[in-house]
N, C-alpha and C positions, 0 to 999 in steps of 0.2 A: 504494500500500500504506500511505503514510505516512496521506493523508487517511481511510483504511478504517480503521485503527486509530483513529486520533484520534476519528473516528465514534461507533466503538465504545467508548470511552472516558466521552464526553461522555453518549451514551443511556443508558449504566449510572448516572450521577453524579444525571441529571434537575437538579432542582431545588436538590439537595441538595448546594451548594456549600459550603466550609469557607474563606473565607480566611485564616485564623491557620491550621489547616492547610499549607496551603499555603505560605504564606512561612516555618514554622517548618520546613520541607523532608519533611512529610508528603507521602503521598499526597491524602489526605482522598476517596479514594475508599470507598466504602461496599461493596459489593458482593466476591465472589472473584473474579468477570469484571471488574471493572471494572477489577483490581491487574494481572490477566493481561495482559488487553490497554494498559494502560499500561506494566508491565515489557517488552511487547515492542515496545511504542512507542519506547521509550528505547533497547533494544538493536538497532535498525535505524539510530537516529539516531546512533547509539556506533559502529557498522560502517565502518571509511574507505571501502569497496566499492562504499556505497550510492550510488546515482544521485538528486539529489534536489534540487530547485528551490529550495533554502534562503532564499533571496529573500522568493520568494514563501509559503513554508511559514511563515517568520518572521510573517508578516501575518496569520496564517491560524490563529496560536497565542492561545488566549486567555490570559487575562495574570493567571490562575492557577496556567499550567501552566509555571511557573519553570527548573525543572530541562530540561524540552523547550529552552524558549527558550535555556539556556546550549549545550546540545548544539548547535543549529542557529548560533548564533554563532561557538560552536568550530569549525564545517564553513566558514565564511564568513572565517577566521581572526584573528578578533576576542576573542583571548584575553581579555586585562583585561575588558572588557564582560561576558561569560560568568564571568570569576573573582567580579565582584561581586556578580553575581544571586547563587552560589551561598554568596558571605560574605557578603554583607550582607541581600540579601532573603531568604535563606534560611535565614541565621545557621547556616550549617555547615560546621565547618572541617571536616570531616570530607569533605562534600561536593567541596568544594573540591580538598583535596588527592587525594583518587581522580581528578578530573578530571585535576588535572597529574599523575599516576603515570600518565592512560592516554597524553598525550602526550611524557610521557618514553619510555612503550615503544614510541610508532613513531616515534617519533625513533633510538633506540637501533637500531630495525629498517631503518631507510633509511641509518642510518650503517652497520652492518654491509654492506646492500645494496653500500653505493658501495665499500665497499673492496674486496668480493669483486671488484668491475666492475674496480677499478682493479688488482688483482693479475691477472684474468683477461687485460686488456690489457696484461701486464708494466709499468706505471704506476708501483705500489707500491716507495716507497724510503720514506727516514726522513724525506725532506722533504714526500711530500704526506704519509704519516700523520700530522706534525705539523700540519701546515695544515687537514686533516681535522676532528683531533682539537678542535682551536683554533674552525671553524666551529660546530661544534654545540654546545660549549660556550660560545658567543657565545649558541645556540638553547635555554638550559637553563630548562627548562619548570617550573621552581620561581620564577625569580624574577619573575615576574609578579605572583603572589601574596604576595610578599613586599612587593613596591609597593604592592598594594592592602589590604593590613593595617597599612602604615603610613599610607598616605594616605585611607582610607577611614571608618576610624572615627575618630568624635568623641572620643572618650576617648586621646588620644594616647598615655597610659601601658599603656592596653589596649591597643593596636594595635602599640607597639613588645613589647609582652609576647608578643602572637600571633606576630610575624613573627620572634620569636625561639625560639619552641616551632616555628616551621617550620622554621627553620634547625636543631633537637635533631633532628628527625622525620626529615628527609629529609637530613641532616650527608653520608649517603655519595654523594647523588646531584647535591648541588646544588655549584654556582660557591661554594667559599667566601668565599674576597677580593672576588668580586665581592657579593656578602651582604654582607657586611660593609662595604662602602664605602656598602650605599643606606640602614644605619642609622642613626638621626641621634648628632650628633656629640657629643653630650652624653650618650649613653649611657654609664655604669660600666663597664672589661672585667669588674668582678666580676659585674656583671649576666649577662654573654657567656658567659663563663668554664667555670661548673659545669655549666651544661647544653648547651654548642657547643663549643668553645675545646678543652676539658680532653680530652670526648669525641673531638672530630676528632682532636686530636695523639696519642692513643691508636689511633685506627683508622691513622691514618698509619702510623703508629711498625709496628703489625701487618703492616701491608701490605709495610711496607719488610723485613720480617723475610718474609712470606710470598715475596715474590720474591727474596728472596737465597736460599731455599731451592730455588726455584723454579728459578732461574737453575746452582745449584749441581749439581742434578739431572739439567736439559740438558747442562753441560758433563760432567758423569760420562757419560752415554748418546753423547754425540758422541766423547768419548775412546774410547770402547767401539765405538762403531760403526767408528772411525779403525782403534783396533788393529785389528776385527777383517778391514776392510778391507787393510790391510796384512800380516797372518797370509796372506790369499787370494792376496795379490800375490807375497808372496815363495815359498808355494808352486808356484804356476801360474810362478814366473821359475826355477825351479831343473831344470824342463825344458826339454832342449834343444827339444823338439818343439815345447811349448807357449809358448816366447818367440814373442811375435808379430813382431818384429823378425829372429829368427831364419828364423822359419817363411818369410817374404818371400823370401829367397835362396834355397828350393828346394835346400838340400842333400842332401838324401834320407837315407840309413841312413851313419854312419858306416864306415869300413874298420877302424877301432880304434880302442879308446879308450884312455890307458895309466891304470896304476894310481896312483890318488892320493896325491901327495908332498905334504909342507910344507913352506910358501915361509917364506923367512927372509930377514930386513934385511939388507942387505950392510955394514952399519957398525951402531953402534948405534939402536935403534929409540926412536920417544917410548916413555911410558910408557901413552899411549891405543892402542898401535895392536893391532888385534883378530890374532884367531887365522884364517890364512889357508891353504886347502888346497886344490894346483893339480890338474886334472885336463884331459889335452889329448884331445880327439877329431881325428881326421885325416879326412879325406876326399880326394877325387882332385887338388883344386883349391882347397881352404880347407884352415887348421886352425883350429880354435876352442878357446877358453884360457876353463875354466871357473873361475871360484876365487871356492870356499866359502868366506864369510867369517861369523867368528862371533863377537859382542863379547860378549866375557866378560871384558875388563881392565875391573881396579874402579877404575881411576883415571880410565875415564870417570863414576864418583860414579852408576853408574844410569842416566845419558841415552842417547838415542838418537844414533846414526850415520847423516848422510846422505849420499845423493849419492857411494854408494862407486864408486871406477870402478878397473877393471884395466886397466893401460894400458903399452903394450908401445911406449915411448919410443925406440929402436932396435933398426935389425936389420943384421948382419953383412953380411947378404944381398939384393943389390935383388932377386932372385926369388922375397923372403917380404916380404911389408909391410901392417901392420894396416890395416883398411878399416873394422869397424864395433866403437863399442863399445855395452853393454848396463849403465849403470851400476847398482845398487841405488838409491832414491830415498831412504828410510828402513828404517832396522835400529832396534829395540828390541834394549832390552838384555838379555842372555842369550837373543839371537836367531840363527838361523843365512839367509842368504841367497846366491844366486848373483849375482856380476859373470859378463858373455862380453866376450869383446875377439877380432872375427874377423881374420884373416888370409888374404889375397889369395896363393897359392901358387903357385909353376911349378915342379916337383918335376926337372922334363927342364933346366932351365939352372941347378941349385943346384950351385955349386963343391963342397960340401965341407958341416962342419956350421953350419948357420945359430945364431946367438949372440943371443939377444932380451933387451936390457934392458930391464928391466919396472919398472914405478912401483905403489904402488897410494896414490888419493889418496880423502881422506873429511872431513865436518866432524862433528865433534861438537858436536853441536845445542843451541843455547839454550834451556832449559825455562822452563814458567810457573812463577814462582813459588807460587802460588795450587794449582794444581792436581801439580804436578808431572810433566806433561805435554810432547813438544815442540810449540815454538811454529808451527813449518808443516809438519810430518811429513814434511820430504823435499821439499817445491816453494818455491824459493828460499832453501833452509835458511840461517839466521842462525845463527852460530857460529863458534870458529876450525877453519878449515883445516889439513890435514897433508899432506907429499904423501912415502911413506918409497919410498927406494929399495929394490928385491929383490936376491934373487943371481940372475946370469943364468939363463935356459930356456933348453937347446939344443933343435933339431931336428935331425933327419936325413932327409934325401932317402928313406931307407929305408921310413921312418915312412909314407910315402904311396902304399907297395903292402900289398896284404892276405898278413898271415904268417899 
């Protein structure tokens, strides 16, 4: 296809060659067929897709046709070589830099590629993204050109002039430090300054404000998805049916459940400790000890409670004795959640009434400063501990027939 085009190119042109044309990065075709099938000469040889003997296609190019000969070098990846046709024998920076923007976007495209690879393969931490990041930026398809504007022309004041309009042009895409080390060492930063310098620390500066809003954003959506995963948890925990933990023992329908009382310190209480209200369900063989808790003391300042657990520290009776408990993980503040703590019953050998001292222990959680957030909602919570004694729960043997 490549030689049909080229064909077709040349029969249109005849005799009628231009070469100032040419090297001034014209076409110097004559004809509207002639532009056609040269523009689509050019976008076969621009294609990565293409299959194409570029070897021998190089040889096969007449040495007119400039802009072809850099494409088929770039396929061969003979950057610099291709950079000068299109700076120097072409005199167009213009040229030039379209060329590095087309290999900056499949570069851009195979760096994305790898990462998807590497996240697909669970690969992805922060150490290959940087090593990632670190390689293609060793690949940055600007400073090729930045070599060959300084090393290429004769006029060296020109050519550090060029390679510093490449460095204003392409400021957000290119290696800047490493720019700046290939320019020569007698350069003024006032030269640098107005048009690279001033501009980058300006897009930085943006950027660093773009991602702190950015970043701000996520943590507000991830608090929001936290709380409202925890809303889900605490209501789905305030059913006896639907604790999964519960559900496992196979208690079936309660025999009774009595009416809910409020549990109180047996000495004085801290000044964090929430509002807590018991509720016992009986069955044949367990009893189960719900207790709502709900933090509404303002001396916890607004944070969250975790890791509440109701905990029935003794029993009068070796024929009652706890087996499991259900702690809360995380309570927000002016939240209401359920603790269980099961007990293991034998109703047929209980002397008398069983005496259950009970604890209930919780941390109030360290917040983010920043956000005002807690810091692990509940898994491994950092904070201090309380652990307050209650006033005892009786039971009665009674309790464990249906009245």
């Amino acid at each position: 296809l490549c030689y049909l085009l080229l064909e077709g190119v040349i029969s249109e042109r005849g005799d009628q060659v231009n070469p100032q044309a040419d090297a001034g990065g014209q076409d110097g075709d004559t004809t509207s067929l002639g532009r056609i099938y040269r523009q689509k000469l050019r976008r076969f040889l621009r294609w990565p897709r293409a299959k194409i003997r570029s070897e021998r296609l190089l040889t096969s190019l007449p040495k007119a046709f400039k802009q072809e000969q850099a494409l088929v070098l770039g396929r061969l990846g003979r950057h610099e070589e291709a950079l000068k046709i299109l700076y120097c024998d072409c005199k167009s920076m213009n040229l030039a830099l379209e060329y590095c923007d087309m290999l900056h976007e499949r570069r851009e495209i195979r760096k994305e590629k790898e990462r998807a690879r590497l996240a697909a393969s669970g690969m992805l931490d922060d150490r290959t993204t940087e090593e990632l990041d670190q390689r293609f930026e060793r690949e940055n398809a600007y400073l090729p050109l930045v070599r060959v504007a300084l090393e290429s022309d004769v006029d060296k004041k020109r050519g550090t002039a060029s390679a510093i309009q490449i460095l204003a042009l392409r400021r957000g895409e290119i290696d800047r430090a490493a720019a700046l080390r290939l320019l020569p060492n007698n350069v003024p930063v006032s030269a640098v300054a107005r048009p690279f310098l001033i501009p980058a620390l300006v897009d930085s500066e943006s950027q660093a404000r773009r991602l702190k809003v950015v970043s701000s954003l996520l943590r507000a959506r991830h608090t929001a998805l936290k709380q409202q995963l925890t809303e889900a948890q605490l209501k789905a925990q305030a059913n006896l049916h639907v604790v999964q933990q519960l559900k496992s023992l196979n208690f079936g329908e309660p025999l009774h459940s009595t009416k809910p009382f409020k549990a109180r310190p047996s000495s004085s209480a801290s000044s964090t400790f929430p509002d807590v209200v018991i509720v016992k369900h009986f069955f044949p063989r367990h009893v189960v000890i719900q207790a709502k808790v709900s933090n509404n003391s303002y001396a916890v300042d607004g944070r969250a409670l975790g890791n509440i657990a109701f905990v029935v520290a003794e029993s009068s009776e070796e024929a009652i004795q706890p087996s499991t408990q259900v702690p809360i993980k995380v309570l927000p503040f002016k939240a209401t959640g359920s603790a269980w703590c099961v007990l293991v019953a034998a109703p047929n050998r209980m002397e008398g009434t069983a005496i259950l001292t009970c604890e209930l222990r919780y941390t109030v959680m360290g917040v983010d400063a920043t956000s005002g957030t807690p810091l692990s909602f509940g898994q491994g919570a950092s904070g201090r501990t309380f652990v307050e004694e209650l006033q005892d729960i009786e039971v009665f043997a009674s309790h464990f027939s249906r009245t």
